[in-house]
N, C-alpha and C positions, 0 to 999 in steps of 0.2 A: 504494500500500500504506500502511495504517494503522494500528497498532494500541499498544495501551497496558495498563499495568500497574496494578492500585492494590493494595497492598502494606496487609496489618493495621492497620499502624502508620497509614496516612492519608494516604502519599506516594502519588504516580502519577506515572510512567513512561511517556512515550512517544516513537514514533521514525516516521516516517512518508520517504515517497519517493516522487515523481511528484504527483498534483495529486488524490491522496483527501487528506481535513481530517480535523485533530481540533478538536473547541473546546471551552474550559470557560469553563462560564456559572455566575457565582454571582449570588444575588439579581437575579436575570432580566437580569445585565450580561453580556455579552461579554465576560472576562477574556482570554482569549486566544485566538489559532490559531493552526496550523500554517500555514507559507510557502511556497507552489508551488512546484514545483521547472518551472518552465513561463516561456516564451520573454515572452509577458506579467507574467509576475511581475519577469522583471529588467528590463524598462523601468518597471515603478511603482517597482522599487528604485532604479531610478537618476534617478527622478524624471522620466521622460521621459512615463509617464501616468497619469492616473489608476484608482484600483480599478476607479472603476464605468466606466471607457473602456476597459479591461483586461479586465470581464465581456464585452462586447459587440462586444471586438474578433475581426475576423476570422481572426488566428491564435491564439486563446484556446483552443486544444487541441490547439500544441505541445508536447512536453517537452523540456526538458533535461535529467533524468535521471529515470531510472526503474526499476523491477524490468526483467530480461529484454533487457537489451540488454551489450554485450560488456565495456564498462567497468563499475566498482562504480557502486552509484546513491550520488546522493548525500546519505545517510541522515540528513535531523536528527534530533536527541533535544532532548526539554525536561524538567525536573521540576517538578512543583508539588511544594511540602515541607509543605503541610497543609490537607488538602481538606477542605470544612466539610458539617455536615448540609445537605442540598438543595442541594449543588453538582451540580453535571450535568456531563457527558461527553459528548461526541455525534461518533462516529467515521462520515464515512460520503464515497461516491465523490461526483464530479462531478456524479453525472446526478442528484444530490437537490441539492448546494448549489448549484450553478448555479440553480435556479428561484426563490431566495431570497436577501434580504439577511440580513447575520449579525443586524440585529438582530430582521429576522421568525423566525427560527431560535432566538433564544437567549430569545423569547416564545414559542414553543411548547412549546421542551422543559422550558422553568420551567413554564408553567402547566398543562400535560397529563400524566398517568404517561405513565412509560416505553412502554409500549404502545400508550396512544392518541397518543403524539407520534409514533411509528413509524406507525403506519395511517395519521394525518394527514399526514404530511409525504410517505408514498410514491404516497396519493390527490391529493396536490395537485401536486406534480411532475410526475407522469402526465399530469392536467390541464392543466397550463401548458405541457409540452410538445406538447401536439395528436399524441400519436403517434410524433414524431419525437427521443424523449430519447436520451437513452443509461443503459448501466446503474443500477439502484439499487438500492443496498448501505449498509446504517447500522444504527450499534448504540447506543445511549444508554444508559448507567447513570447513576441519580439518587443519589448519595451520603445515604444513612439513618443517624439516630444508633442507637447501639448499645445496647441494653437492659442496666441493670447487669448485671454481671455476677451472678449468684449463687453464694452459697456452695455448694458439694455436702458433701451429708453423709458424714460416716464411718462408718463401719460401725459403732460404737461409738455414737454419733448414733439414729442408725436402728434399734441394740436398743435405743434407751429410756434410755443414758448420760447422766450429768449430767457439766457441766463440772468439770473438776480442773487442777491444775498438770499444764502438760508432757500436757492431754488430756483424756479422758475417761472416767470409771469406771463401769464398767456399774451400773443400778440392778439391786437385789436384789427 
C-alpha cells in the first residue's frame, strides 16, 4: 500500500506499507523513496546485500509487514516541506518497479507527461516480464506552477465603479 498527500500549501505527505514505492524525482534526480518493508530490504539495511543482489534475489517477494495480516503493518510516513514546479510523484506496486532501475524511472517520468509515463512504463513492464509479472498499479502526479492568482471583481467593479477610499463608487 501507497499513497500520498500534496496539500495547497506544497507539502506532501506520505505513508506507504509492504513493498508498493513512492518516489520523488526532481530535475530528473531521484530525491527519494520509500523503504520495503521486505525480508531483502533488511539485509541491504544491515549491509549484508546489495540493492541490485536484493532485486534479483530469490526471496525478493517476502514481506515483513504489510496490509492484511494480524499484527499492524508497519507504516512509514515521510514529508517533503516544498515540492517544486516539475517535481514528480510516482506511487506504484512491485510489478512496475521491479522491471526498472530508479534511475530508468525517474527518466521517464521527468521527460514524458503524466500519461504517457503511465502507458510507457505499464507497456514496458508487460514486456520485460514475458507474461509472467505481477500486478501493475501507479499513479504519477507532475507538480505544475500555479497561475497568478487573479483578482475577482466586485460587484461595484463590474457596474462600471471607479476606485475610492475604503472601495468603490459606482460611476454615474
Amino acid at each position: 500500500m501507497a499513497a500520498f498527500l500534496i496539500n495547497p500549501r506544497g507539502d506532501c505527505h506520505w505513508v506507504h506499507a509492504g513493498d508498493s514505492r513512492i518516489y520523488h524525482v526532481q530535475n530528473g534526480q531521484l530525491i527519494k523513496r520509500t523503504s520495503d518493508h521486505s525480508y531483502v530490504q533488511t539485509l541491504v539495511d544491515r549491509g549484508e546485500l546489495t540493492e541490485a543482489e536484493a532485486h534479483s534475489h530469490p526471496h525478493s517477494n517476502i514481506l515483513v509487514g504489510c496490509l492484511g495480516t494480524e499484527a499492524d503493518p508497519p507504516a512509514a510516513t515521510h514529508v517533503i516541506t516544498t515540492l517544486q514546479p516539475g517535481d514528480v510523484i510516482l506511487a506504484c506496486s512491485d510489478g512496475v518497479w521491479h522491471y526498472f532501475a530508479p534511475t530508468e524511472l525517474a527518466s521517464v517520468v521527468n521527460s514524458l507527461t503524466p500519461r504517457e509515463a503511465t502507458e510507457f512504463l505499464i507497456d514496458k513492464a508487460r514486456a520485460r516480464a514475458r507474461g509472467a509479472g505481477d500486478n501493475l498499479s501507479l499513479v504519477i502526479v507532475k507538480i505544475e506552477a500555479l497561475e497568478e492568482e487573479k483578482k475577482v471583481p466586485t460587484l461595484d467593479e463590474m457596474a462600471g465603479g471607479v476606485p475610492s477610499v475604503g472601495g468603490y463608487v459606482p460611476r454615474r
